[in-house]
N, C-alpha and C positions, 0 to 999 in steps of 0.2 A: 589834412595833415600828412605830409608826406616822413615819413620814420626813415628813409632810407631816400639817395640820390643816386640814380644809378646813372654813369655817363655814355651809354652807352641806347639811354631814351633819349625820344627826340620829344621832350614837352612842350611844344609849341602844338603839339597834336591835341591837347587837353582843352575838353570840349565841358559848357556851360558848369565852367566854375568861378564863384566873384573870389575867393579868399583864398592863400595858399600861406599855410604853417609850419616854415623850415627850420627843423634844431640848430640852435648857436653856433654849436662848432663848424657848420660848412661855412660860415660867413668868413671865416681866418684861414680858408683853406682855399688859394687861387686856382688850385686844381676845379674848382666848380662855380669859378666865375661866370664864365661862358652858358650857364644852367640857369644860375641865378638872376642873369641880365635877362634870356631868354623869358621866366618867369615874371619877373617883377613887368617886365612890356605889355605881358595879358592879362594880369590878375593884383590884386592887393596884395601886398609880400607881407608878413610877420614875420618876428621872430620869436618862436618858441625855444623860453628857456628852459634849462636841465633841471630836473629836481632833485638831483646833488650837485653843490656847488664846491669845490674842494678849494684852499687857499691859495695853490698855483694856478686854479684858474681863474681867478675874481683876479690874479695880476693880468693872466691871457687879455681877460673882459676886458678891463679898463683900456689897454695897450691897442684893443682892435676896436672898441667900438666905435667911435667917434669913425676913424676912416669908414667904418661899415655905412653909417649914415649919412656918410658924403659920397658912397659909393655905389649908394641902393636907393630905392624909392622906401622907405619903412614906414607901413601905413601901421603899427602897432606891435605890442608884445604880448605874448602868451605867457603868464605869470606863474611857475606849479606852486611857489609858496609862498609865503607874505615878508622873506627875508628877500626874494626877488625885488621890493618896492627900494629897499634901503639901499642894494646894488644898482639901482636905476636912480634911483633919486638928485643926484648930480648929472645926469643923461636928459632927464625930463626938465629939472630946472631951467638947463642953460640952453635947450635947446630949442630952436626959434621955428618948430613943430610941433604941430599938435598930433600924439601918439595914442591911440585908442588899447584900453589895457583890458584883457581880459583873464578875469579868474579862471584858471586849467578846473578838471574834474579833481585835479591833487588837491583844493581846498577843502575836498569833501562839502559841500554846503546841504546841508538838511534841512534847513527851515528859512524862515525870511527874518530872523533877527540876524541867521548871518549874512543874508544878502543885504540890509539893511547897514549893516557893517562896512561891506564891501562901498556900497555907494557912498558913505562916509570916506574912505577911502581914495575915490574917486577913481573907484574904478566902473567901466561900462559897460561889461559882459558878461556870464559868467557862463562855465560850461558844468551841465547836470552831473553829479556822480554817477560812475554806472554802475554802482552799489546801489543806486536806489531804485523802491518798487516803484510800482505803480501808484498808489494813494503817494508818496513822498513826490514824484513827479508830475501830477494832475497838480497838487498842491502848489508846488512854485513855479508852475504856470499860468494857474490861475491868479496869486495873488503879487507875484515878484515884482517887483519897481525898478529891475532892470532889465535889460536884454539876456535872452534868454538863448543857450546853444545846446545841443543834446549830439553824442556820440550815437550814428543809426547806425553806422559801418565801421568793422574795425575788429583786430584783433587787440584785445585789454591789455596791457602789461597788469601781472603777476606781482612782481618784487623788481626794485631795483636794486641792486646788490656794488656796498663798496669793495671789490673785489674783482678780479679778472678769473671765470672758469676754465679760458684757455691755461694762463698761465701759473693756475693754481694758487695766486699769492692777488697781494692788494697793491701790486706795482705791474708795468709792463715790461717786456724785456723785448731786442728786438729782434728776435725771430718770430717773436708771437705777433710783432705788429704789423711785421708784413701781410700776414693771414687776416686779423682783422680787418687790413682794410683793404682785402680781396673781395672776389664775387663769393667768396665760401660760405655756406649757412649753415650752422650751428645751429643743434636741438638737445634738451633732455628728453627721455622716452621715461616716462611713469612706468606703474606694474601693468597698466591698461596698456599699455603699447600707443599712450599718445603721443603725440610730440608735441613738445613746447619750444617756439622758437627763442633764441637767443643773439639778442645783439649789443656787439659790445660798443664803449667808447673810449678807445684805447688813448686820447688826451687826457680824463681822468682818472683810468681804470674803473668803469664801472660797469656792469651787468646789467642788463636788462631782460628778465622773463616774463616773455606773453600767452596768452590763454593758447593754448591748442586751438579752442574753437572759436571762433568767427563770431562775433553781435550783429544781429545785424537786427532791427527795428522799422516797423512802417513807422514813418517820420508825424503823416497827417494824425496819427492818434492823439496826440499832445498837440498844445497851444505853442507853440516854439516859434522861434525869430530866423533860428539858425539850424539846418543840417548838418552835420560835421561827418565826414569819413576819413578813417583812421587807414593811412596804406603803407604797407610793408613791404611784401613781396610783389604785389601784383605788377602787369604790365600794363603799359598805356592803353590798351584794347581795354583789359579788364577794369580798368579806373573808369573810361569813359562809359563802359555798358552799366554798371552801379551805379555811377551820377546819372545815367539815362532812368535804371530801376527806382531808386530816390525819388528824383525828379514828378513819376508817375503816381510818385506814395506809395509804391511797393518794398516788397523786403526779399529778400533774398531766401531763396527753402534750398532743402537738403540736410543731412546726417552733421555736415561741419561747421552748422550755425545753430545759434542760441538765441537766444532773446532776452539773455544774462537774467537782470534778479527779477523782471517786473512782475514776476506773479509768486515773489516768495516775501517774506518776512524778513524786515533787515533785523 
């Protein structure tokens, strides 16, 4: 899951990855054509949708999508909520592809009545919460009926907020958006003097706050289908030495990783 596009990486450099999960909005932004083509040439492309959808952009949606799908290879969608089906639902109908859909971590899924749901659905992945322990994850491992994905790497997001903290308000203005969609990063610093990174999506106005600390998880512990790493800031070196760590079934150590809820009580 790449949370950020930087153009200024060469990702053709991106080594033993099958899947790549790019947010909506860079598909209507030709400024990252040339990334995306790059992309879709080595790997599975998705597109991972927002989990706020505002009504000026479900016009965006409609308006881009179809071009997007004649302009990309789109081996599936990343779903965060179950109003995602209804926005796609004319997309999957008429389209003469078969689109593999996957449940984001946003469905929250706890038990197997709701994956049981989902495959009614007809959906064919779903991704673990990272709210969940250890017994909640052994569990729909063991018994799930669909394909199974787990976050091992990754900073969480926190809250998504309808609201811009640059520009103070739940609109954007355009000086602030030149800044948004700079190389500048943006933190709140807690009373611990942590940082929590922030990024924005100045198409909707919306905020995004992610954990200060790092998840990161050995993958082989759990029955799982799918590894997922979650990347923000990192650079192509660092992506590819964590898919290399993963890969080994190792986790990453140090002060700025977690291993989020698996040994707590949800």
């Amino acid at each position: 899951m790449l949370n950020v596009l930087n153009t200024d990486f060469d990702y053709s450099r991106l080594d033993n990855i099958d899947k790549i999960y790019i947010p909506l909005k860079y598909f209507s932004n030709t400024k990252y054509s040339e990334i995306l083509n790059t992309l879709q040439k080595n790997f599975k492309l998705y597109i991972y949708m927002p989990t706020i959808i505002k009504a000026n952009y479900i016009n965006l949606f409609y308006s881009n999508i179809e071009k997007t799908i004649e302009n990309y290879n789109i081996n599936g969608f990343v779903l965060s909520n179950i109003s995602n089906l209804k926005l796609l639902e004319e997309v999957l109908k008429n389209s003469e592809k078969h689109f593999e859909l996957i449940a984001n971590y946003t469905f929250n899924i706890f038990n197997n009545y709701s994956v049981n749901e989902l495959k009614n659905l007809k959906l064919n992945r779903f991704t673990i919460s990272p709210e969940s322990n250890r017994e909640i994850i052994t569990s729909l491992c063991n018994n799930s009926c669909l394909f199974k994905e787990m976050i091992v790497y990754g900073k969480i997001p926190l809250m998504n907020m309808n609201y811009c903290l640059n520009g103070k308000t739940n609109k954007c203005y355009p000086n602030c958006t030149s800044k948004c969609n700079s190389n500048n990063k943006y933190y709140l610093k807690d009373r611990m003097n942590m940082n929590f990174r922030v990024l924005f999506d100045n198409i909707q106005t919306v905020s995004t706050i992610y954990n200060s600390k790092i998840t990161s998880i050995v993958p082989t512990d759990f029955d799982i289908d799918c590894a997922r790493i979650d990347i923000l800031d990192e650079t192509i070196d660092e992506i590819n030495y964590i898919v290399s760590q993963i890969s080994e079934g190792k986790r990453l150590e140090g002060n700025e990783y977690t291993n989020g809820n698996l040994n707590r009580e949800v």
